[in-house]
C-alpha positions as protocol buffer text, in pm:
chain_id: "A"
residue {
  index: 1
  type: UNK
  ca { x: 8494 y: 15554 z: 13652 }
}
residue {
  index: 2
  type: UNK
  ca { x: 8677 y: 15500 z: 13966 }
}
residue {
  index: 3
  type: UNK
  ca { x: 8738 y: 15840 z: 14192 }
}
residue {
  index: 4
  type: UNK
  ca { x: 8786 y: 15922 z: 14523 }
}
residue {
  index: 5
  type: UNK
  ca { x: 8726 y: 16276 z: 14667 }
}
residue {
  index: 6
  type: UNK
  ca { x: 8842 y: 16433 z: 15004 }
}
residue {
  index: 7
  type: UNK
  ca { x: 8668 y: 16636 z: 15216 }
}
residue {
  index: 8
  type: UNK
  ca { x: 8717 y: 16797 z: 15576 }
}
residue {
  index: 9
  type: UNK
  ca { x: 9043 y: 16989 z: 15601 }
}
residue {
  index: 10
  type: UNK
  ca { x: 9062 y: 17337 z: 15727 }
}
residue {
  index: 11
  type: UNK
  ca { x: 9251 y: 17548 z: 15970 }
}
residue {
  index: 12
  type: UNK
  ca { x: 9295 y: 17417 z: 16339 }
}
residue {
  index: 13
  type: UNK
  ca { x: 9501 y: 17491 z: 16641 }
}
residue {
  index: 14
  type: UNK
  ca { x: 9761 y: 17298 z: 16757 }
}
residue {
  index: 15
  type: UNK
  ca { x: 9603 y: 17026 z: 16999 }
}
residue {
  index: 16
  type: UNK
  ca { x: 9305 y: 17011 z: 16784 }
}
residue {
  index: 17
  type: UNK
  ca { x: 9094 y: 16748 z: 16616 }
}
residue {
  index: 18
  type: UNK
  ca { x: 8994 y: 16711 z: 16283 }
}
residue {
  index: 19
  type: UNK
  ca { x: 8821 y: 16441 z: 16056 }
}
residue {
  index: 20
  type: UNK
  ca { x: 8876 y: 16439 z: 15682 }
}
residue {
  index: 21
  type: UNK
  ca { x: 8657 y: 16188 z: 15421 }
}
residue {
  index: 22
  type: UNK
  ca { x: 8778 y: 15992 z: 15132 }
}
residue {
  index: 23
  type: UNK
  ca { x: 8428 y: 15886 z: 14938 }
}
residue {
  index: 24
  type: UNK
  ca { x: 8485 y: 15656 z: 14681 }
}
residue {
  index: 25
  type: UNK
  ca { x: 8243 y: 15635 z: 14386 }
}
residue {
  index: 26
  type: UNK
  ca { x: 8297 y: 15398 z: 14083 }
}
residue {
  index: 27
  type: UNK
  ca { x: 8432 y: 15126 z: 14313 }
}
residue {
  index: 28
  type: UNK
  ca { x: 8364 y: 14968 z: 14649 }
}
residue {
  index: 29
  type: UNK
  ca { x: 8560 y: 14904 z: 14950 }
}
residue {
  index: 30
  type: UNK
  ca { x: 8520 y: 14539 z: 14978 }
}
residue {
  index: 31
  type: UNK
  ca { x: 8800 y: 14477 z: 14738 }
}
residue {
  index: 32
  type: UNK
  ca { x: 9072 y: 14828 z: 14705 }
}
residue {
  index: 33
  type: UNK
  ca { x: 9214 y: 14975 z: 14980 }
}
residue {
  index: 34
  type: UNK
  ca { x: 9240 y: 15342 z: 15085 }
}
residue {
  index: 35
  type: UNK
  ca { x: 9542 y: 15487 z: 15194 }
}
residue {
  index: 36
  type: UNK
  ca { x: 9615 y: 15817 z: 15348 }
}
residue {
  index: 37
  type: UNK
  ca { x: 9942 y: 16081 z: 15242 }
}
residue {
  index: 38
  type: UNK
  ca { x: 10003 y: 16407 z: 15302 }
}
residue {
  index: 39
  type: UNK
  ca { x: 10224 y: 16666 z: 15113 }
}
residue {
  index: 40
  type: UNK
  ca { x: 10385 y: 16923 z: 15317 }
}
residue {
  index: 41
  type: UNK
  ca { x: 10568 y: 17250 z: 15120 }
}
residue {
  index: 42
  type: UNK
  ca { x: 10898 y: 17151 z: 15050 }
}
residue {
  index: 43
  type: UNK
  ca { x: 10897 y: 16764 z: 15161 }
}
residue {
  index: 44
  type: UNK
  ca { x: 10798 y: 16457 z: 15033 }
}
residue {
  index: 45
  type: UNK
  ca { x: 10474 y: 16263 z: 15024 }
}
residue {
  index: 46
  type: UNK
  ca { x: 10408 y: 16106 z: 15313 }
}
residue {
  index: 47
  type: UNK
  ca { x: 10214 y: 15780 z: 15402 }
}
residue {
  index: 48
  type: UNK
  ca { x: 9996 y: 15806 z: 15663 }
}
residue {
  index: 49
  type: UNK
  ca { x: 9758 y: 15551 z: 15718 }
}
residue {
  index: 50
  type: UNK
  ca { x: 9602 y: 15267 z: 15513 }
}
residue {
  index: 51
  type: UNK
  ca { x: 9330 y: 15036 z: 15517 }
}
residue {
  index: 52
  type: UNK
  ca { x: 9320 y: 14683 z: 15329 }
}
residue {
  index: 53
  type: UNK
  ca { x: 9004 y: 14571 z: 15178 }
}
residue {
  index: 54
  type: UNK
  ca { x: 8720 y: 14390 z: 15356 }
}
residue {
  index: 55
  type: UNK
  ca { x: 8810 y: 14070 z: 15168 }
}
residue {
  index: 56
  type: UNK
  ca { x: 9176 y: 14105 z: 15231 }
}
residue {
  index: 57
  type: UNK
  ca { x: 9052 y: 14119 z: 15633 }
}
residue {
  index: 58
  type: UNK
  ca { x: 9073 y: 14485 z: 15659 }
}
residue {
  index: 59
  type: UNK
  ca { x: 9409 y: 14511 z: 15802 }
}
residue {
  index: 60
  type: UNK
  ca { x: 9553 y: 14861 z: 15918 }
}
residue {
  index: 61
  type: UNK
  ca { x: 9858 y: 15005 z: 15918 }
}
residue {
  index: 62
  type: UNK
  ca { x: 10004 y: 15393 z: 16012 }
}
residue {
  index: 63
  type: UNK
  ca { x: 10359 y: 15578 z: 16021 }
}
residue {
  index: 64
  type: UNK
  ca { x: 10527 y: 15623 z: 16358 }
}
residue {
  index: 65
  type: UNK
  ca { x: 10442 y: 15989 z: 16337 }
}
residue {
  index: 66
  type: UNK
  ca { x: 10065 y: 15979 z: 16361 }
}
residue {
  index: 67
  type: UNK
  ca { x: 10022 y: 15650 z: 16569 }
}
residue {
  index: 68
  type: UNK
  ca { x: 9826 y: 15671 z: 16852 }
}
residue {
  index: 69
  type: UNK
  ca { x: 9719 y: 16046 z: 16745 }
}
residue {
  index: 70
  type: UNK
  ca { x: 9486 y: 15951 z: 16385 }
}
residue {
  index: 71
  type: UNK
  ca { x: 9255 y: 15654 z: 16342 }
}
residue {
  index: 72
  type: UNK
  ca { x: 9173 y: 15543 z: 15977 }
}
residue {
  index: 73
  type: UNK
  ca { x: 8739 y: 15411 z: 15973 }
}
residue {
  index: 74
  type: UNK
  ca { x: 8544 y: 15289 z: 15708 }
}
residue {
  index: 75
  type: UNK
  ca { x: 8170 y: 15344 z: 15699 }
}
residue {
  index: 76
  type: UNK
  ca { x: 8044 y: 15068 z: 15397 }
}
residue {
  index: 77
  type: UNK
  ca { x: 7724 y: 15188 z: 15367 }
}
residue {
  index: 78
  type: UNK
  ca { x: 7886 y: 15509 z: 15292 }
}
residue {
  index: 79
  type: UNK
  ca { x: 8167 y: 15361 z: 15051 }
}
residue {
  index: 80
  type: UNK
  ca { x: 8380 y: 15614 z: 15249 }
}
residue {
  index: 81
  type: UNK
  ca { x: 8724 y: 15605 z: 15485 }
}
residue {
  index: 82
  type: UNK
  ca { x: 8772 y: 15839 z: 15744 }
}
residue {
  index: 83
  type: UNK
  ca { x: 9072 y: 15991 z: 15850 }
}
residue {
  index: 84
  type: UNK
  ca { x: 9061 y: 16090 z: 16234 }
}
residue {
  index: 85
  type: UNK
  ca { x: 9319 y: 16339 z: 16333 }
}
residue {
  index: 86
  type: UNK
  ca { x: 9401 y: 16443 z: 16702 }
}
residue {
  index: 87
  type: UNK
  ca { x: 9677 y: 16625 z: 16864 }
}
residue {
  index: 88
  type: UNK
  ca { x: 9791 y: 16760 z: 16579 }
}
residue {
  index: 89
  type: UNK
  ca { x: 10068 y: 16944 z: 16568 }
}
residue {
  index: 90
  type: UNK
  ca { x: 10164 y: 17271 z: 16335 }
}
residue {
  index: 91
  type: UNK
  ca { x: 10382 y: 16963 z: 16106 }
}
residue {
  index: 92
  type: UNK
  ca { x: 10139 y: 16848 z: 16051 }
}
residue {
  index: 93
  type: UNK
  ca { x: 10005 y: 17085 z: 15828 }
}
residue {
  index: 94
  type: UNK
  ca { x: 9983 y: 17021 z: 15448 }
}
residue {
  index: 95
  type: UNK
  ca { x: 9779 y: 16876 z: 15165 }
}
residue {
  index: 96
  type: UNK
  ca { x: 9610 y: 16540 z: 15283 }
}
residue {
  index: 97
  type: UNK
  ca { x: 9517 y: 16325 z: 14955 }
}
residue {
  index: 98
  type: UNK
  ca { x: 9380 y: 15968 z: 14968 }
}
residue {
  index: 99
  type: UNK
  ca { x: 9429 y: 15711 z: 14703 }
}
residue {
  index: 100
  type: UNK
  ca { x: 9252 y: 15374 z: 14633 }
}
residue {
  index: 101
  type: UNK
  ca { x: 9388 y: 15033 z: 14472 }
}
residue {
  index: 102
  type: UNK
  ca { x: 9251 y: 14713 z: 14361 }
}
residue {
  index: 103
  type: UNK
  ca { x: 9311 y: 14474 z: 14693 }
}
residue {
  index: 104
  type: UNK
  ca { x: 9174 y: 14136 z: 14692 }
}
residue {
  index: 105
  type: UNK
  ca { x: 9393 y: 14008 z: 14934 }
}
residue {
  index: 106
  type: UNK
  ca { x: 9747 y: 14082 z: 15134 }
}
residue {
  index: 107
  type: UNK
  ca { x: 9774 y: 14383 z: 15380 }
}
residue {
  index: 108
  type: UNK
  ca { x: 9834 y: 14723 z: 15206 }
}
residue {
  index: 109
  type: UNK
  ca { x: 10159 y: 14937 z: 15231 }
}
residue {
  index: 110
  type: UNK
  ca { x: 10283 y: 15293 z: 15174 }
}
residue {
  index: 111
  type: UNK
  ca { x: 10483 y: 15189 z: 14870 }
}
residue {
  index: 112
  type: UNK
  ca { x: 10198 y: 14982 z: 14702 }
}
residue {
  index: 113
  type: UNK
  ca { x: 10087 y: 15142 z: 14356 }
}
residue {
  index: 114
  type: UNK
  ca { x: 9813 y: 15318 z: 14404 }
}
residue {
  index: 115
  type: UNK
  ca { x: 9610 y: 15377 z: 14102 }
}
residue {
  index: 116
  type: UNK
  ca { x: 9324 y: 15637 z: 14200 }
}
residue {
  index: 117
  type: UNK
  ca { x: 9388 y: 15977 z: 14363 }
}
residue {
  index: 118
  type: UNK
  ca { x: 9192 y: 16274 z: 14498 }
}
residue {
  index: 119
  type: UNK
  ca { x: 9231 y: 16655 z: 14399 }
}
residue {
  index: 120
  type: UNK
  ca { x: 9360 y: 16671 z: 14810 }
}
residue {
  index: 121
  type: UNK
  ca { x: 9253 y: 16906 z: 15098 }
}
residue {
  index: 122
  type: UNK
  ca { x: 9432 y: 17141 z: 15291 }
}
residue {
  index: 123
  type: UNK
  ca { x: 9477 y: 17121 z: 15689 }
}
residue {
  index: 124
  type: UNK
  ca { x: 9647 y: 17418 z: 15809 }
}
residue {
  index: 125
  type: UNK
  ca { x: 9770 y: 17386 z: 16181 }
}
residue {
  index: 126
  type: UNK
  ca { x: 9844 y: 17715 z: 16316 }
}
residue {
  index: 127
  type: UNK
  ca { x: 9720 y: 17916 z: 16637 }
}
């Protein structure tokens, strides 16, 4: 059974850094990407960041809000994507889930379907 489970939120101030984990199980990463999104109270999911598989040449994309502030990683051996967060500011604050979907080839997108989600974790950014 394919699943993917977060890890690593918390409660930082604002200019901190954080790192949450998206381990796969069921699956690996050389063929489904991992993508990023975060759910803040009262807005919309947001994309964040997503990586394409290994065989689809592991492209990587990210929204204009986190660019130069997060950097998405993938440790194979691990079967896991990382989700480094810097700078971050109190909007950024919400539930951070991460979602996985068969990717042989093609870069991956926001909109893609993405078939397998996490229960989410909760980054708080507040001083």
């Amino acid at each position: 059974q394919k699943q993917v489970v977060e890890s690593g939120g918390g409660l930082v101030q604002p200019g901190g850094s954080l790192r949450l984990s998206c381990a796969a199980s069921g699956f690996t990463l050389d063929y489904h990407a991992i993508a990023w999104f975060r759910q803040a109270p009262g807005k919309e999911r947001q994309g964040l960041s997503c990586i394409s598989s290994m065989s689809s040449g592991s492209n990587i994309l990210y929204a204009d809000t986190v660019k130069d502030r997060f950097t998405i990683s993938r440790d194979v051996a691990k079967n896991t994507v990382y989700l480094q967060m810097g700078d971050l500011k109190p909007e950024d604050g919400g539930i951070y889930y991460c979602a996985a979907r068969r990717n042989a080839f093609g870069p991956c997108e926001f909109s893609d379907r993405w078939d397998n989600w996490g229960q989410g974790t909760q980054v708080t950014v507040s001083s």
